[in-house]
N, C-alpha and C positions, 0 to 999 in steps of 0.2 A: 727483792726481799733479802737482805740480811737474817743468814742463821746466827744466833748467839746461841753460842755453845754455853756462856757463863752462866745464863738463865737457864738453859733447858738444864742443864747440869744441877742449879740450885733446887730446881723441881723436885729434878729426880731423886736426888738428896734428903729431900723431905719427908718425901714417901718413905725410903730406907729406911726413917729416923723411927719412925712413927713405927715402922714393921720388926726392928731391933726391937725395940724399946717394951716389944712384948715378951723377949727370946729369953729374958731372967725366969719367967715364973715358968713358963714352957719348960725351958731345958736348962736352967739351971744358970746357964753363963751367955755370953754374947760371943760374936766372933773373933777369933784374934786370927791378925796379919803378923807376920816377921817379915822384918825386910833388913836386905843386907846391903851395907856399904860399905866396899873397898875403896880406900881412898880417899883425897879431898876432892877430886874434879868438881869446880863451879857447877855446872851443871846437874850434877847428879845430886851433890847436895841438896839442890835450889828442887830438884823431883820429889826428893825423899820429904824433902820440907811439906811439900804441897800431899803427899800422901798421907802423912801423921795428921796434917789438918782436915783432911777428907776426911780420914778416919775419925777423929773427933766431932767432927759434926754428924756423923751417921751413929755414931755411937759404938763402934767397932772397936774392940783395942789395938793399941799399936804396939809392936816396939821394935825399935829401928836396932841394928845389931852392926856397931861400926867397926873395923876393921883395917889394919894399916897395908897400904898398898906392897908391903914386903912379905904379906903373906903367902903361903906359897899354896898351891892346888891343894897337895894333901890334908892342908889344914880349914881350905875352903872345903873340902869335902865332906872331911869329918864334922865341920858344925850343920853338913845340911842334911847329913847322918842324924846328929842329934836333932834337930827338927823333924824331921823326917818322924823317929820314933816318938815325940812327944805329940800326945793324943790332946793337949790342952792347945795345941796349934792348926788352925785349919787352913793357912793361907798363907806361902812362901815367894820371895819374891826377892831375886837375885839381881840391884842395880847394873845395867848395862851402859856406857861401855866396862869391861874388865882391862884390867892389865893386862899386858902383851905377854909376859909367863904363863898365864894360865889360860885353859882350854876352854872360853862360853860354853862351845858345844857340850861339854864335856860335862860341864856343871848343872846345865838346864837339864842334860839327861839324867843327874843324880839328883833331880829335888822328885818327891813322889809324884807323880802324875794330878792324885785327886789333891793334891795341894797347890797344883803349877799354876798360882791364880792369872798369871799373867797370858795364859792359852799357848807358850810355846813348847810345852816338853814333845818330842817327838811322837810319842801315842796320841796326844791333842792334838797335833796336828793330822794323821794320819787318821783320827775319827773324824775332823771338822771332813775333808775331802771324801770321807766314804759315808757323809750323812748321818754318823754315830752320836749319841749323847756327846756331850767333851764342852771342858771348857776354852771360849773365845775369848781370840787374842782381843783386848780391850780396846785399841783405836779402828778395827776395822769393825767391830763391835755397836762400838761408838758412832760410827759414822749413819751406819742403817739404822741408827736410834734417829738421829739428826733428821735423813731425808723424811722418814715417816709423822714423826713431830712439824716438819715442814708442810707434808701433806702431796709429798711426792710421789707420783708414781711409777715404781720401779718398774713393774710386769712390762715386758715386751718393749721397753725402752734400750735403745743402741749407749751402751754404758763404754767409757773407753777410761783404763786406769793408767796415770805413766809411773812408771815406777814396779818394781819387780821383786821388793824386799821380802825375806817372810817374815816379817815384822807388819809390814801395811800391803803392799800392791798384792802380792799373792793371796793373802788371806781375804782381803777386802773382793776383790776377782771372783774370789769361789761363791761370796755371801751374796754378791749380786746375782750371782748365777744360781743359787737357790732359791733366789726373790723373782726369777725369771727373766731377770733383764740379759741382754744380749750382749756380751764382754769382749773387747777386743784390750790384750797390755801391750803396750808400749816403752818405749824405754829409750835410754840414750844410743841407742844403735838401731831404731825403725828406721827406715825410712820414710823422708817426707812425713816427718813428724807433724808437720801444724795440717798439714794433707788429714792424716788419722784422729788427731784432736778436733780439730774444725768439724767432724761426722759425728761426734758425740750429741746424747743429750742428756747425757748425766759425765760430768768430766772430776774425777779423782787423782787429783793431784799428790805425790811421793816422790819427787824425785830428789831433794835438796839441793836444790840449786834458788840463790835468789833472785825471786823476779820472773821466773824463766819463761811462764806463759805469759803470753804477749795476746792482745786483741784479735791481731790476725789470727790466734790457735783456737779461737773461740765463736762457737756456731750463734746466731742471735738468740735467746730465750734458753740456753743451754744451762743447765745443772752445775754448779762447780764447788766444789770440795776440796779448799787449801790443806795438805796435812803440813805442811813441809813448816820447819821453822827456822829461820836463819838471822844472822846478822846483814842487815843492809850494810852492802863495803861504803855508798855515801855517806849516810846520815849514822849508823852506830845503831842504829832502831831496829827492834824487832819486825820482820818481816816474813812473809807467807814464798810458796815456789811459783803462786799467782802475783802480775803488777795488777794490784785490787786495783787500783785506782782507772786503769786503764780497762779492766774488763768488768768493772759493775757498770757499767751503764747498759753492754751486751748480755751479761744473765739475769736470767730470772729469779734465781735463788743462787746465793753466793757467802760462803764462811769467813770469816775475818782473821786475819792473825796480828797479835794476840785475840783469846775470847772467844773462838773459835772450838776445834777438833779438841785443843789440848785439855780444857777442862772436861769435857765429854769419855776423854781415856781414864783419867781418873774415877772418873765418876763410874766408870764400867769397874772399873780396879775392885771398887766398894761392890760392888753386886758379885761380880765374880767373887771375893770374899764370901760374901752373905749364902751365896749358890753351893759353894763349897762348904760349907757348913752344914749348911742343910741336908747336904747330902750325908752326910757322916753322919748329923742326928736322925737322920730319917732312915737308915741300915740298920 
């Protein structure tokens, strides 16, 4: 079985639209995101692009706030100051990577917490681990939307994550282990890596490396969850940190890249929005 994130993601979308689209006569306005981007980087353009469209289809406002890469911290600051204090914004979102002058850390700690729609400011994180209300980082989010839409069952299942980000492996780690599954991480320095993968039966892949799991890493009927996205160095093609090709035949349930994880983050993007809102109207 093939998970399509692009479908489950349109679902879920739907549903948002339908649940917006009540939020005028309720309370007056919809939800708005700000998002910011320093820079031209390919990449992040091509994010920001796919989240104003997200946003348009759930019905959430957007408005993207560009910024030239010679900006300097203090002035990255001061506008997430201004965000910060304007009440007509409920949802802030700091494109990553940043510039090598300025401090990520430094900045995710200055957006407000009940705005961090992304789930990384350090108080979200430090709720997700002690079981607190807080919002979730959107791909590991994302991912326990997926297995359960799949019909997968976490409880008591030997989960193994490679990858140690606190962007995906770490946060994803904790959620299985509040879903009851049983977590071993891994990463580029276990030992006998395909040893500790091969025991899995739900396998969470982050490491970004193309290709990197191979068949041999993979138990028969095993769970597998590509996040990674990369450039195949042959072909120029989008590719996964799974050789799909080589390991769908061994899993059971298996994510695609593209179409996969990635629309499923966005798609959490939209909710975490919507959550954060609601929390503010409902105070």
């Amino acid at each position: 079985m093939i998970i399509s994130g692009k479908e489950l993601a349109a679902s879920l979308k739907g549903e948002m639209a339908a649940q917006v689209a009540t939020f005028g006569e309720r309370y007056g306005r919809v939800p708005h995101l700000a998002v910011v981007l320093v820079g031209e980087d390919p990449g992040s353009v091509s994010y920001v692009k796919g989240k104003a469209k997200a946003s348009a289809e759930v019905g959430i406002r957007n408005t993207t706030i560009r910024r030239p890469d010679t900006i300097t911290e203090s002035e990255l600051l001061a506008l997430i100051a201004e965000l910060n204090a304007d009440d007509g914004v409920d949802g802030i979102l700091v494109q990553l990577p940043l510039p090598k002058h300025i401090d990520s850390a430094r900045i995710i700690a200055a957006i407000d917490c009940s705005k961090d729609v992304d789930g990384f400011h350090p108080l979200n994180v430090a709720a997700l681990w002690q079981k607190q209300p807080c919002v979730l980082p959107c791909t590991p989010k994302g991912i326990i939307k997926m297995l359960k839409a799949a019909g997968v069952t976490i409880s008591g299942k030997r989960a193994v994550v490679i990858g140690r980000s606190n962007i995906v492996g770490l946060p994803v780690a904790k959620l299985l282990l509040d879903e009851n599954a049983t977590v071993t991480i891994a990463h580029s320095r276990t030992a006998d890596l395909a040893a500790v993968a091969s025991q899995a039966e739900i396998l969470v892949v982050a490491i970004g490396r193309p290709r990197f799991v191979t068949a041999d890493m993979v138990a028969d009927g095993a769970v597998v969850i590509d996040v990674g996205v990369n450039r195949d160095p042959e072909s120029g093609k989008l590719c996964g940190d799974v050789d799909f090709a080589a390991v769908e035949g061994k899993a059971s349930v298996i994510t695609p890249v593209p179409g996969g994880v990635g629309p499923m983050t966005i798609c959490c993007l939209m909710e975490n929005t919507i959550e954060c809102f609601l929390r503010k109207m409902e105070r």
